[in-house]
C-alpha positions in Angstrom: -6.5 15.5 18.2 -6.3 11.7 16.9 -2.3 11.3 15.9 -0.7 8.3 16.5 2.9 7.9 17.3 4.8 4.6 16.8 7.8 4.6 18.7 10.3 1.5 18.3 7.3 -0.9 18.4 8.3 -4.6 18.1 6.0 -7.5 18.4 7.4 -11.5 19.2 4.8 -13.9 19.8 7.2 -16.6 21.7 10.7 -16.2 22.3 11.5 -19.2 20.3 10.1 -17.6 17.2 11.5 -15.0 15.4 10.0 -11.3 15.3 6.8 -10.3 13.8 7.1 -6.7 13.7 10.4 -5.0 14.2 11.4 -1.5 15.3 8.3 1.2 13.6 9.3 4.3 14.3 6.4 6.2 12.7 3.7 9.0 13.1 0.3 9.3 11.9 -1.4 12.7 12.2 -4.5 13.9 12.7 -6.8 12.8 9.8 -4.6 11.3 7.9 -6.0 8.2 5.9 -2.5 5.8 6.4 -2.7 2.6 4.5 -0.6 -0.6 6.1 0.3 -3.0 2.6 2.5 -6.0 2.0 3.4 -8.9 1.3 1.5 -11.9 3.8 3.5 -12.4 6.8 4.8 -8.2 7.1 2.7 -8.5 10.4 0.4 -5.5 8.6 -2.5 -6.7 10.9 -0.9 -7.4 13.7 0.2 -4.1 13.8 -3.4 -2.8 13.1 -4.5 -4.9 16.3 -1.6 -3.3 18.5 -3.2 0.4 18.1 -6.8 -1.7 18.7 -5.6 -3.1 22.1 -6.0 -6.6 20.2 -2.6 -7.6 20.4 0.0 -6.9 23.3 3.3 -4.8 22.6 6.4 -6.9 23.2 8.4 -3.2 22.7 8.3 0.3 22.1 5.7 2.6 23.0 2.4 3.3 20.7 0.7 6.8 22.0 -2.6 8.0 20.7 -3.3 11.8 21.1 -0.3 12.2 22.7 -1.1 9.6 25.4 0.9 6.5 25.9 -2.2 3.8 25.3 0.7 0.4 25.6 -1.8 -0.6 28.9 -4.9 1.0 27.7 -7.7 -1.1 27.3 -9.3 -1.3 23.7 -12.4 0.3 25.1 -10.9 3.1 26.3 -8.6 3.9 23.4 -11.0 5.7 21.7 -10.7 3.6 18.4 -13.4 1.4 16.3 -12.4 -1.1 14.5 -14.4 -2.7 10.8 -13.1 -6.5 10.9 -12.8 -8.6 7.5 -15.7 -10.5 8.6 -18.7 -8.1 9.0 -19.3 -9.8 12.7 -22.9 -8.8 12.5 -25.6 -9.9 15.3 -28.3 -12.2 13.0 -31.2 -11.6 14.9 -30.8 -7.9 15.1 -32.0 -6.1 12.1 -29.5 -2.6 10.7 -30.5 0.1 13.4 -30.0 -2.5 16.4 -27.1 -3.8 15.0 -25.4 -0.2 14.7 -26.6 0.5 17.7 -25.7 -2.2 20.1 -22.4 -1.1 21.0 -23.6 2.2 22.4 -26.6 0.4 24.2 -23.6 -1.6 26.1 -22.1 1.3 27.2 -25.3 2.6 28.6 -26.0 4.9 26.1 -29.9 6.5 26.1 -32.2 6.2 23.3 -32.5 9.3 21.9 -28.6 9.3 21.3 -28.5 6.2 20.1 -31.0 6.8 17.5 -29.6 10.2 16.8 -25.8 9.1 16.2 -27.6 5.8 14.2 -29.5 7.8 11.7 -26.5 10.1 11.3 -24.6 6.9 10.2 -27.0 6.0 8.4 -27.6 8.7 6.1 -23.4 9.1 5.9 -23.5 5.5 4.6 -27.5 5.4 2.4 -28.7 2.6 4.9 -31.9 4.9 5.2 -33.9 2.4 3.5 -32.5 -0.8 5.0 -32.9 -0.3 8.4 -35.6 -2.6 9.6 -33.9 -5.5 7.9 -31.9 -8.8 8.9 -28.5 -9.1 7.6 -29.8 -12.2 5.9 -31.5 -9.5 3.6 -28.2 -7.5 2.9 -26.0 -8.4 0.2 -22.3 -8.8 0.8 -21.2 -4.6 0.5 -24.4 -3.2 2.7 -23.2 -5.4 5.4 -19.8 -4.3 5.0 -21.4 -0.7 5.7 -23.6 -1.8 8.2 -20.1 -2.9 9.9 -18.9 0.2 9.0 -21.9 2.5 10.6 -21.5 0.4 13.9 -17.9 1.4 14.1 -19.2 5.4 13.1 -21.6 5.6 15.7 -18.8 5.1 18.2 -17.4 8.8 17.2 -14.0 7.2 17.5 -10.4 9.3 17.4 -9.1 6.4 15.1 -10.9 4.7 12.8 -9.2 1.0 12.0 -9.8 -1.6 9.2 -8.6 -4.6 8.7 -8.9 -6.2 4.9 -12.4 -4.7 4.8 -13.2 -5.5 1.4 -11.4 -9.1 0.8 -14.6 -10.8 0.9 -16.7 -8.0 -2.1 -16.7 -9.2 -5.5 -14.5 -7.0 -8.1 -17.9 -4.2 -8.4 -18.6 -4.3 -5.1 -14.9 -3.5 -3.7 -14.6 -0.8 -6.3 -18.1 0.9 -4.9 -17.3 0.4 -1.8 -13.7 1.6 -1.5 -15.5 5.1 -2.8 -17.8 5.1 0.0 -14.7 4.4 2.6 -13.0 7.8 1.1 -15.8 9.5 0.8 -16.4 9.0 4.0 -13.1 9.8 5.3 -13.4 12.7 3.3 -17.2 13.5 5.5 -15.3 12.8 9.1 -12.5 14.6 8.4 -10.8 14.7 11.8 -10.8 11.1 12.3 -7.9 9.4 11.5 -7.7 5.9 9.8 -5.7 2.9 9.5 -6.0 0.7 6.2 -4.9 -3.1 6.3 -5.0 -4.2 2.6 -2.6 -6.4 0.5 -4.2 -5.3 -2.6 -1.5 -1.9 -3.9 -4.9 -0.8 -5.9 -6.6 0.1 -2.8 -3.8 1.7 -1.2 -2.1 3.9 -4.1 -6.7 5.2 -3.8 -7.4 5.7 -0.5 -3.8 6.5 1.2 -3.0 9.8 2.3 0.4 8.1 3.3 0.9 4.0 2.8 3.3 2.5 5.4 4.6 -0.5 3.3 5.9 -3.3 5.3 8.3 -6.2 4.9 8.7 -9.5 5.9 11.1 -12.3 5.9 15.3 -11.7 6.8 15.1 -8.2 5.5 12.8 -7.2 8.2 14.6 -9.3 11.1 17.9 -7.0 9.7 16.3 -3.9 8.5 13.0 -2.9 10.3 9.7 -3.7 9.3 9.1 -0.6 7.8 10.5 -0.5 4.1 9.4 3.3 3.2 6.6 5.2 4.6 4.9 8.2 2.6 2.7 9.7 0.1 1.0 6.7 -3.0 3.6 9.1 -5.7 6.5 9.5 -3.2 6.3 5.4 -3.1 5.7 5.1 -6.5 8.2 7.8 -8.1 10.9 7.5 -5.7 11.1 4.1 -4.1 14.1 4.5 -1.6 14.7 0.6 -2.4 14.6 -2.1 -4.4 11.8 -3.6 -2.2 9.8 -0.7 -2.4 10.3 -0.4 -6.6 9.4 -3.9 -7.3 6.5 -4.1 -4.9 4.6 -0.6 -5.9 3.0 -0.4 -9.1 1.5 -3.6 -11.6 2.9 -4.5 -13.3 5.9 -4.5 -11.4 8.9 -2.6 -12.2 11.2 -3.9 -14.6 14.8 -4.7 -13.1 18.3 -5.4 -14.7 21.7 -6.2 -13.6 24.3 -4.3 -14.7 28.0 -2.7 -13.7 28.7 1.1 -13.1 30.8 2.1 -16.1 31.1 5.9 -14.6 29.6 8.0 -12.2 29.1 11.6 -12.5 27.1 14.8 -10.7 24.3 14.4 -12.5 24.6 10.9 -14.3 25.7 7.6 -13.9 26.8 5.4 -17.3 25.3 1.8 -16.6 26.6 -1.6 -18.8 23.9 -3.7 -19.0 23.9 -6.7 -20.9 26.6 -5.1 -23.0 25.0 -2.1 -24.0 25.7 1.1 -22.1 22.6 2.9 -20.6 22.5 6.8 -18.6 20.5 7.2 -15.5 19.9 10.7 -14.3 21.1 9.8 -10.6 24.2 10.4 -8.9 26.2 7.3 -7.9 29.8 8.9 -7.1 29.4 7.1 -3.5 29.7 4.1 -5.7 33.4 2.0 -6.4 34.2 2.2 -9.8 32.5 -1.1 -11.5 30.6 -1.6 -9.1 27.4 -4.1 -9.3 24.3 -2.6 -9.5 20.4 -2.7 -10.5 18.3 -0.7 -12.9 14.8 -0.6 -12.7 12.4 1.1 -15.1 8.4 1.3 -15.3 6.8 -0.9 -18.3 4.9 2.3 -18.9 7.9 4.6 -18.9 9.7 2.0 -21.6 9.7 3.5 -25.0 9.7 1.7 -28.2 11.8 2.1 -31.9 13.5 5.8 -31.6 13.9 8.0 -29.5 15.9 11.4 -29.0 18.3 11.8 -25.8 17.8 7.8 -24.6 19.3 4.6 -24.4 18.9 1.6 -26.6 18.1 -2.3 -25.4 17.7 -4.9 -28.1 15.3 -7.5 -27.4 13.0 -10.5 -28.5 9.4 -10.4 -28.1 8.4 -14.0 -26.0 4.4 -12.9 -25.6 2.1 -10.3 -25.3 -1.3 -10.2 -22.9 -3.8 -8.1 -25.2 -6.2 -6.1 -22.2 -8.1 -4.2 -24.3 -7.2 -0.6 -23.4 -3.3 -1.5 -23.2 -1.0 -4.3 -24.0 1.7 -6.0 -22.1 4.8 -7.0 -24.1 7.3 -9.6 -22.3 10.8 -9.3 -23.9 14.0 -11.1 -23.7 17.3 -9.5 -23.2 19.3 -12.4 -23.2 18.6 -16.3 -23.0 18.3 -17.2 -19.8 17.8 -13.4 -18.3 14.3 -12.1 -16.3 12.0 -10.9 -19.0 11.1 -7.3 -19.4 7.7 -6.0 -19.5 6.9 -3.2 -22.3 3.0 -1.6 -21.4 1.8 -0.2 -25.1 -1.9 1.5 -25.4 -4.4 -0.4 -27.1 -4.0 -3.7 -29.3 -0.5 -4.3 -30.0 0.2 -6.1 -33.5 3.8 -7.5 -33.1 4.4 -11.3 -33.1 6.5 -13.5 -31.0 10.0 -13.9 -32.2 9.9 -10.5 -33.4 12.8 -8.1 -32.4 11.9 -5.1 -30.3 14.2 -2.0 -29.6 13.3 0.0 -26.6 14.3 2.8 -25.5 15.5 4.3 -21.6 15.0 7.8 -20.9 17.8 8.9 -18.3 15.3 10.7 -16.1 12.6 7.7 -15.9 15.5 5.1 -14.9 15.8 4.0 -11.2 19.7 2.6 -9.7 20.1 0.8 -6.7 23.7 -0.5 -5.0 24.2 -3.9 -4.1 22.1 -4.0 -1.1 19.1 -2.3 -2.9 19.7 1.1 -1.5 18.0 4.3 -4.3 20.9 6.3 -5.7 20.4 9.8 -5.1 18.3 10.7 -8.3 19.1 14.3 -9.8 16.1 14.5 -11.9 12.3 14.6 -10.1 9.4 12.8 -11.1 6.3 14.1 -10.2 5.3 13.5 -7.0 
C-alpha cells in the first residue's frame, strides 16, 4: 500500500518570513497519479521535497502507508525521486548509471542487472546502454533519470518539473512514456510537480492546485483538489476557474438581479444574463462574477441563451481554431470568443454572443462557486 496522507502540513522557512505552505489536509491513494500545479511561489515543490525527506515539516503530520514518515529519513521512505536536472554520473555509461544507487545499498549483481534490464526494457533504453550521457540527447536522459528512480521499486514515485528542460516534441513524447509507465507499475503511486496545466489536465488522476500570495496565508494552500474535469467543469472558485483551462476563462462583473431554485438573473454591463446555479444564499443586488469558457461562448443566435453585444479588438488566427478578443465596454477586461478554423471577421466589427444558462459559472464577492443546478460533464 503506497497512500499518502497529508495532515495540516505547514512549511515556514524563518519565522520572520511568512508561510510557504499552509494547512494541506489531503490524501493520495494507492496508485494514484496526483499532479501538484500553480502559479510560481504556491510552494508546489517544496511540498514535493517534504514527502522526499528533502525539506523539514514546520507542521502537521505527512504518513506514507499509514506510517507517520515526519522523522524518517529519505532513504528509508521508500520514495524515488526524478529531479528537473537529470543529475546523471558522466563517467558512467546508462546501465551503471541506473544502477548505482542499488550498488550503494549493497545490492548483488545479478539483481542489479535483473531490475536494470527490467527498467530498461519499461523505458526502450535496450539499445543505449553502453553509452555516456554525453551520447544521449536531452529526453533519453530524462529516462535514464527516470530508470534509476525505477530500479529502486519505490512505494512513491516523485517528480519534480521533469520535463522543463525537453524541447516542445520532446515533452510531448515523453509525458506519454511517464503515463505509460504509470500505467505499467500500476501500484506505485506518483507525485507530479509541473506549472505547465497541459501536463497536468494529461497525466493527473487527481491535480492538487495550489495558491500562493495573501489568499494562501488566509485560505490554505490548497485551492481545490480533484479529478483534471472536476477542476475544469466545476471550479469551486474564482482561483481555480481562471487558472484551469487556456485560454483562461472569461470573467465579468455584474449584480444579482434575482435568485431562484434553479436560476439566478445576472445584470452585466446592462444587459440581463441566466445562469443555471442557485444563488438564494445571496443579498438581493448583490455583487458578483460570471465566468464562461471561450469555447462554450456562442456566436449570432441562439435558442434558450443570453445576449452580449460586443466589438471585435483582434483575433489570433491558429490554424485549427481562432481566438476572438472582444470589448464589452471601453475601458472593461476583453472577452475571448474560441471559433474552429479561420475566422473572417475584421476589427471594429460588432459581435453578438451568446450565454447558455448551463455553461455559465457565478461566484460571490469573495470568489466562492454558487451551487450550480445543472452538471457538466465530469
Amino acid at each position: 500500500m503506497s497512500r499518502i496522507d497529508f495532515k495540516q502540513i505547514s512549511k515556514r522557512f524563518a519565522p520572520s518570513l511568512p508561510l510557504t505552505v499552509n494547512n494541506v489536509n489531503l490524501t493520495i491513494d494507492q496508485g494514484d497519479f496526483c499532479v501538484f500545479v500553480g502559479p510560481s511561489g504556491c510552494g508546489k515543490s517544496t511540498l514535493l521535497r517534504m514527502v522526499a525527506g528533502l525539506e523539514a515539516i514546520s507542521s502537521g503530520d505527512l504518513e506514507i502507508s499509514g506510517k507517520r514518515v515526519n522523522d524518517v529519513p529519505p532513504a528509508k521512505r521508500g520514495v524515488a525521486m526524478v529531479f528537473q536536472s537529470y543529475a546523471l554520473y558522466p563517467h558512467m555509461t546508462v546501465a551503471e548509471n541506473m544502477g548505482f544507487g542499488l550498488r550503494v545499498f549493497g545490492a548483488n549483481k545479478a539483481e542489479i542487472d535483473r531490475k536494470v534490464k527490467k527498467a530498461a526494457e519499461i523505458l526502450q533504453l535496450v539499445p543505449l546502454m553502453d553509452r555516456l550521457p554525453k551520447q544521449l540527447s536531452g529526453g533519453q536522459r530524462q529516462r535514464v533519470a527516470i530508470g534509476r528512480a525505477i530500479v529502486k521499486e519505490p512505494e512513491v514515485f516523485l517528480f519534480d518539473e521533469p520535463l522543463s528542460n525537453l524541447d516542445a516534441a520532446l515533452r510531448v513524447q515523453t509525458r506519454l512514456e511517464i503515463a505509460k509507465l504509470h500505467h505499467d507499475i500500476g501500484h506505485a503511486s506518483m507525485i507530479y510537480v509541473t506549472h505547465d496545466q497541459v501536463e497536468a489536465m494529461t497525466l493527473a488522476d487527481k491535480i492538487v492546485l495550489l495558491r500562493a500570495g495573501q489568499a494562501m496565508q488566509n485560505e490554505g494552500s490548497v485551492a481545490q483538489f480533484g479529478t483534471p474535469m472536476e477542476l475544469y467543469h466545476r471550479p469551486q472558485n474564482l482561483f481555480t476557474a481562471e487558472f484551469i483551462g487556456s485560454p483562461k476563462m472569461n470573467v465579468l462583473p455584474g449584480r444579482l438581479v434575482r435568485a431562484e431554485a434553479d436560476h439566478a438573473v445576472v445584470d452585466v454591463r446592462g444587459e440581463q444574463v441566466t445562469v443555471a446555479v442557485d444563488a438564494r444564499a445571496a443579498a438581493a443586488s448583490a455583487e458578483v462574477s460570471l465566468g464562461i469558457r471561450p469555447e462554450h461562448l456562442v456566436e449570432g443566435e441562439a435558442a434558450m441563451s443570453s445576449p452580449l453585444h460586443t466589438t471585435l479588438q483582434h483575433v489570433e488566427r491558429l490554424g485549427d481554431a481562432s481566438l476572438l478578443y472582444l470589448s464589452v465596454q471601453p475601458g472593461a477586461p476583453l472577452v475571448t470568443l474560441r471559433v474552429e478554423g479561420a475566422a473572417t471577421h475584421q476589427p471594429g466589427e460588432r459581435v453578438t454572443l451568446r450565454l447558455r444558462a448551463t455553461q455559465c459559472h457565478l461566484f460571490d464577492r469573495a470568489g466562492n462557486a454558487f451551487r450550480r443546478t445543472v452538471e457538466l460533464p465530469s
